[in-house]
N, C-alpha and C positions, 0 to 999 in steps of 0.2 A: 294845768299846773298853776297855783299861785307863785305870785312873782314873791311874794312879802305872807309872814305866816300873821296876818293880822287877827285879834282880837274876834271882829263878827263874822269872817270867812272860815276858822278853824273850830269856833263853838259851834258852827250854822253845822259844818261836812258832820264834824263830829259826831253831835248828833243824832244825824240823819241814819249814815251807817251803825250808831250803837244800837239802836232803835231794830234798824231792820234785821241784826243778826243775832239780838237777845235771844229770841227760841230757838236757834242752833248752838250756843252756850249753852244754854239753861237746860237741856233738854239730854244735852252728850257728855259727862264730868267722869265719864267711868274707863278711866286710862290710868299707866304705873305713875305712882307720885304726884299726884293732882293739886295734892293741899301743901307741895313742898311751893316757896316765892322764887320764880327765875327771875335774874337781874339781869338786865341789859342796856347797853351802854348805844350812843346817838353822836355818829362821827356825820356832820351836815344840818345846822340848823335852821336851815332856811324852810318854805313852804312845805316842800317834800319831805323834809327829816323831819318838821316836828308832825307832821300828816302819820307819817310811816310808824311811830313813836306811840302816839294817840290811837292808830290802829290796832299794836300791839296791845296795851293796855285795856284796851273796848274789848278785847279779843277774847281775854283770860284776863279774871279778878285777882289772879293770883303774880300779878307782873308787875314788878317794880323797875323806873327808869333811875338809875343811881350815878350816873354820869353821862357826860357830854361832851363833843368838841366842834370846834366853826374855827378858820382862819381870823375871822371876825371877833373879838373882841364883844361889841356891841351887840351881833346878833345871837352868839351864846347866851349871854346874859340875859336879852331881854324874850327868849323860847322857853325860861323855868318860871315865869309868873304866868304865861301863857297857858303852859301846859298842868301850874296847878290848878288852877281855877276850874279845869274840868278832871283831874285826876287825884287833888287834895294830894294827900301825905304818900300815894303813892309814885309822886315825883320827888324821889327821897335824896337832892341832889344837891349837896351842899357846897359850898364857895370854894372849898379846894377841890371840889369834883369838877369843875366846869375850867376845861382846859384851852385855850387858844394860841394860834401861829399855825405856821408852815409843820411842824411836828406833834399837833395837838393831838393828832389820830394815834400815835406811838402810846400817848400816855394813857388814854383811853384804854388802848390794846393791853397794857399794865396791869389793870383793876381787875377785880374779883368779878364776872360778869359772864354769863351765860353766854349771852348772844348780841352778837352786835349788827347795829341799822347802817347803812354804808349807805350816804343818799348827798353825798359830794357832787358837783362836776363829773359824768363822765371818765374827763383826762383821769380822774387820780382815781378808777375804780380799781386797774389792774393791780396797781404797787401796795392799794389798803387792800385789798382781797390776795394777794400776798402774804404780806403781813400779818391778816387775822387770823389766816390758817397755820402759816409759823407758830402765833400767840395759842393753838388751841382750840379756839372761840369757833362756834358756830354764828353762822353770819345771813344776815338778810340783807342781798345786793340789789339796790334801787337798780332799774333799766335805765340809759344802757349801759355795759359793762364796759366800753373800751371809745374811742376817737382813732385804732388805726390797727392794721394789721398784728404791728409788735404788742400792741394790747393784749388782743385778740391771742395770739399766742403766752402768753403770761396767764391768760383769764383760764387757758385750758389746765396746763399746766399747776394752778393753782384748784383746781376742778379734779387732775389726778388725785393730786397730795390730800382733799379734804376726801375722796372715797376711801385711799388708804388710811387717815388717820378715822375714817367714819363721822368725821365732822358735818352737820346737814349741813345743804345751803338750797337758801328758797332766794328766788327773781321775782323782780318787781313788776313782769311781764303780767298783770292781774289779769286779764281775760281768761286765762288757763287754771284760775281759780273763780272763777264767778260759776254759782251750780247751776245756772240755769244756762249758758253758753255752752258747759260740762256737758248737760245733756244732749243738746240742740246737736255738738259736732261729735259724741259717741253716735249718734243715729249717722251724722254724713259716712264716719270709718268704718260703719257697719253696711253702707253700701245705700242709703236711703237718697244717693243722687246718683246712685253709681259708683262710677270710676270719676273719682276730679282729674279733671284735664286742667283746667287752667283757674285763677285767680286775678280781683280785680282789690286792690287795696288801697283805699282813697279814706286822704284823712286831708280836710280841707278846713282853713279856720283863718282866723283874722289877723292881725298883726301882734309879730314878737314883745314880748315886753321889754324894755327899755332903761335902763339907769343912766342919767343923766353925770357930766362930771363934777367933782365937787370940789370946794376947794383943799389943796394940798393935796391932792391925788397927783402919784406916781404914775406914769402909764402901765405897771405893772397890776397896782389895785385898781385901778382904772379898769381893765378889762376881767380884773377875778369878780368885780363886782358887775359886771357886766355879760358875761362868761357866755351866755346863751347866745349873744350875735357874732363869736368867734368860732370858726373853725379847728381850731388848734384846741379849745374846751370842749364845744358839743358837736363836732361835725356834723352839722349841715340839722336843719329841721327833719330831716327822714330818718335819723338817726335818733334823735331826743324827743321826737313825738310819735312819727310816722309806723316806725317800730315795731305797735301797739296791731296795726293793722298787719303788717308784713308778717308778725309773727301768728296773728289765728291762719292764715293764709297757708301755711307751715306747717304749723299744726295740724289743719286737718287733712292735710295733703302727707303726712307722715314724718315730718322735719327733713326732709331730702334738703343739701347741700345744693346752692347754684354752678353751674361750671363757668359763668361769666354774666355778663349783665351790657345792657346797652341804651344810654338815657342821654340827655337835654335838663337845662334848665337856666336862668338867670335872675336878673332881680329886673322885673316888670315895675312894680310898684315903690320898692322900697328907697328912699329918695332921702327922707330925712336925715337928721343926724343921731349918729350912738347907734346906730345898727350895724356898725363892725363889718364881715367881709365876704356875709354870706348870701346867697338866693334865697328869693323868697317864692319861687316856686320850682319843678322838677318831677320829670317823668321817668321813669324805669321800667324797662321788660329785663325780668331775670330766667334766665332761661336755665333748665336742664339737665339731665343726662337723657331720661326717656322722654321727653320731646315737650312735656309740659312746662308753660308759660308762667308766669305771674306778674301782672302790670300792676308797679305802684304810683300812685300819682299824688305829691303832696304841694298843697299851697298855703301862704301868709299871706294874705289880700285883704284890706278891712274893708266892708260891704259885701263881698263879694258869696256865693253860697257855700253854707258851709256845712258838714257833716265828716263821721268816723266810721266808715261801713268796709267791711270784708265781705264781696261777692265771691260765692265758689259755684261753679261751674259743671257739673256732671255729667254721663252718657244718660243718664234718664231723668236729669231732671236740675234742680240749682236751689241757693241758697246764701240769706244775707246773713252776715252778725257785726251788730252796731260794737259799741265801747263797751266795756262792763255790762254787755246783755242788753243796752238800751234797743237795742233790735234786731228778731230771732224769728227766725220763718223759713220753712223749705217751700220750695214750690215741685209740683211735678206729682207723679204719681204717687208718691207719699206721703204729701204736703204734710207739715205741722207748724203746730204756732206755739211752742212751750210758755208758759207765762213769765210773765218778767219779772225781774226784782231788782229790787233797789241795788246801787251801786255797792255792792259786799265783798266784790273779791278782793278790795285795800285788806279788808281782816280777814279772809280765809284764807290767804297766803301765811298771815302770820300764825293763824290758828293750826295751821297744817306745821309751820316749824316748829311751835310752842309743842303739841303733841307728839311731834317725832324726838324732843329732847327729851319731853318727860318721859316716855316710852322705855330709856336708860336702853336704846339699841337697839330694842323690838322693829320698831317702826323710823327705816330710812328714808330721806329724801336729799336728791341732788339735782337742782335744775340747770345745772354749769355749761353741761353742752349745751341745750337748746336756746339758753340766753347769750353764748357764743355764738351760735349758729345764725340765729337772727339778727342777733348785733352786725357779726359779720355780715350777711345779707345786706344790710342798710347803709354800711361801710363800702363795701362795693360800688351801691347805686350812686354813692355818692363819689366816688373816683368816676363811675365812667360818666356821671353828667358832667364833671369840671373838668376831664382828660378831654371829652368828644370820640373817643374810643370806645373800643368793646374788651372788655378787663374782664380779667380771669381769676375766679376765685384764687389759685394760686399769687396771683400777681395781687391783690389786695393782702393776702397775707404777709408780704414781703413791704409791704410798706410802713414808714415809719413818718410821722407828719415831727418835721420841728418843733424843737421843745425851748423853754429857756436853759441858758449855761448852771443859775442856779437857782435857790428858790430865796428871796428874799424880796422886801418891797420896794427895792432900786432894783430890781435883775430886770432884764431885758426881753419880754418875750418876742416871741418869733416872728411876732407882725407888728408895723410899726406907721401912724398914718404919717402924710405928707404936707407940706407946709398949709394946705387946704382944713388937714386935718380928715382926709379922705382916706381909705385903706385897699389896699390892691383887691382884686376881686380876679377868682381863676375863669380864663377864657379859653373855651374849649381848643385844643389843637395850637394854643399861643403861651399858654403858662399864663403867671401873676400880671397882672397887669392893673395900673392905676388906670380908674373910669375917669 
């Protein structure tokens, strides 16, 4: 994920993905109401929103972004020269359209607008995916959807209501859109390793990014803008990146529910300042009902090796899958290698909701449970490495992490450093504790 939607990082991705999905556009245009413009609106302007935005648009010619929201100020503003410079006049987003604060997402939800990109924090997915389905709107929910059980429960909840009102909603879980992954794990559920017994899901990479304090920061903007090295925002790296792995793992194993989970972790490396309150590494075995396993294991170590692979495991045989298809191989008696492609599933996500609106009903999709399901997963492993316990899916649904009293830029979040300027850090079997 970029940390900042910069200028050569967002024309370089862009790109690369328009490039590799042109002849799956070009080639598929025969659906209900093709040539009508859906409008959609960008609550999160950071890396990921204006990324998810930009995918949209690559996706279908026919998409226009006519409004926006960021807490930020600054960073709303400066994602609509960003994003015309690669999209011209179909970033049709004028100066009253571009909304900011604590209730920017509201005004958003207002506007005349197909479908909205929800690529916030985490914390604030449940209450905007809420909200969106209230407003109507069909919605595309950046992963992961929740930071805590009570999420979790809201995210389904709001998952019923969009099947009854028929509202699609696609997840930002892209692996489960990349066609060439698609294929690789139809062959695993069709039995081409067997029966999956167990999973190995390791996502290992270098160090968090970082926001530095500025002057006249609040400790409250202090950690919005910060957000990824607090808990109370992204619960824990296994949750806001790890996810990606957890969930092929699910996937092809049939999304079965864990009964509990039992993990370790702490912060090995992480030492400096501005990394807030989390581990930078963390192991989980989630176990069960019929007996089968799945070990995740995620690190933030800079040097250290690093790779995104989902190993599954079979009675005849086994198989790896990297990020976005970067690597697809069964082994075993029916070995295959399906050929790779380019990093596509950011826009086949979009292209699959863009089609299910134009469709006018024909063609449903709702990915609500399995990016609850997974999100929960990763919510768990992450209770039982900071408890030192063995936590039951039950019992992570029942959890609710502190929140602030209210939302403004003096409000007081939940965690707070010490005259060091240090932030407690959970020790297993001890609770909070200052290192």
């Amino acid at each position: 994920m970029q940390k900042n939607p910069t200028r050569r990082n967002f024309l370089k991705t862009s790109a690369l993905t328009t490039a590799a999905v042109a002849g799956f556009v070009g080639a598929n245009r025969v659906y209900a109401g093709e040539s009508s413009v859906l409008k959609i609106g960008l609550v999160g302007c950071g890396g990921r929103g204006c990324g998810a935005a930009g995918d949209a648009m690559a996706a279908d010619e026919n998409v226009k972004l006519v409004c926006m929201a960021d807490i930020f100020e600054g960073k709303a503003k400066a994602a609509v020269p960003l994003l015309k410079e690669r999209f011209g006049d179909r970033v049709a987003v004028t100066d009253d359209m571009i909304f900011t604060g604590f209730d920017a997402y509201q005004k958003v939800l207002e506007q005349d607008i197909d479908y909205v990109i929800l690529a916030t924090p985490q914390y604030f997915r449940p209450m905007m995916l809420k909200a969106a389905i209230a407003a109507g709107k069909h919605v595309f929910a950046e992963k992961p959807v929740a930071v805590d059980g009570a999420g979790i429960r809201m995210i389904l909840e709001a998952t019923a209501e969009a099947k009854r009102k028929k509202l699609n909603l696609v997840s930002g879980l892209c692996n489960r859109y990349q066609p060439s992954s698609r294929e690789l794990v139809a062959k695993i559920q069709n039995g081409a390793i067997g029966e999956v017994v167990s999973a190995v899901a390791n996502r290992m990479g270098g160090q968090l990014w970082v926001r530095t304090r500025e002057e006249g920061d609040t400790e409250m903007r202090y950690q919005m803008r910060n957000w990824v090295n607090f808990c109370w925002m992204a619960s824990e790296y296994i949750n806001d990146v790890t996810i990606h792995q957890i969930d092929v793992a699910l996937w092809c194993m049939g999304d079965p529910t864990p009964t509990a989970a039992l993990g370790f972790g702490g912060r090995l490396a992480r030492r400096q300042a501005d990394t807030g309150d989390m581990y930078d590494a963390m192991a989980v075995t989630y176990e069960f009902e019929d007996g089968r396993v799945i070990q995740a294991n995620s690190r933030q170590i800079p040097g250290a090796w690093g790779g995104a692979i989902t190993t599954l495991h079979g009675s005849k045989g086994w198989a790896k899958i990297g990020n976005c298809g970067s690597v697809l191989e069964i082994f075993g008696e029916n070995a295959s290698k399906p050929k790779r492609e380019p990093f596509t599933g950011y826009m086949w996500e979009h292209k699959t909701l863009i089609d299910a609106i134009r469709s006018g009903g024909e063609v449903y999709v709702n990915n609500g449970d399995y990016m609850a399901n997974s999100t929960g997963a990763a919510l768990l492993g992450r209770m039982a490495a900071y408890t030192g316990q063995r936590v039951t899916w039950e019992e992570m649904l029942a959890e609710e992490l502190p929140k602030p009293e209210s939302w403004s830029w003096d409000a007081v979040p939940p965690t707070l450093p010490n005259e060091k300027g240090d932030y407690k850090i959970a020790i297993p079997a001890r609770g909070w504790e200052f290192m």
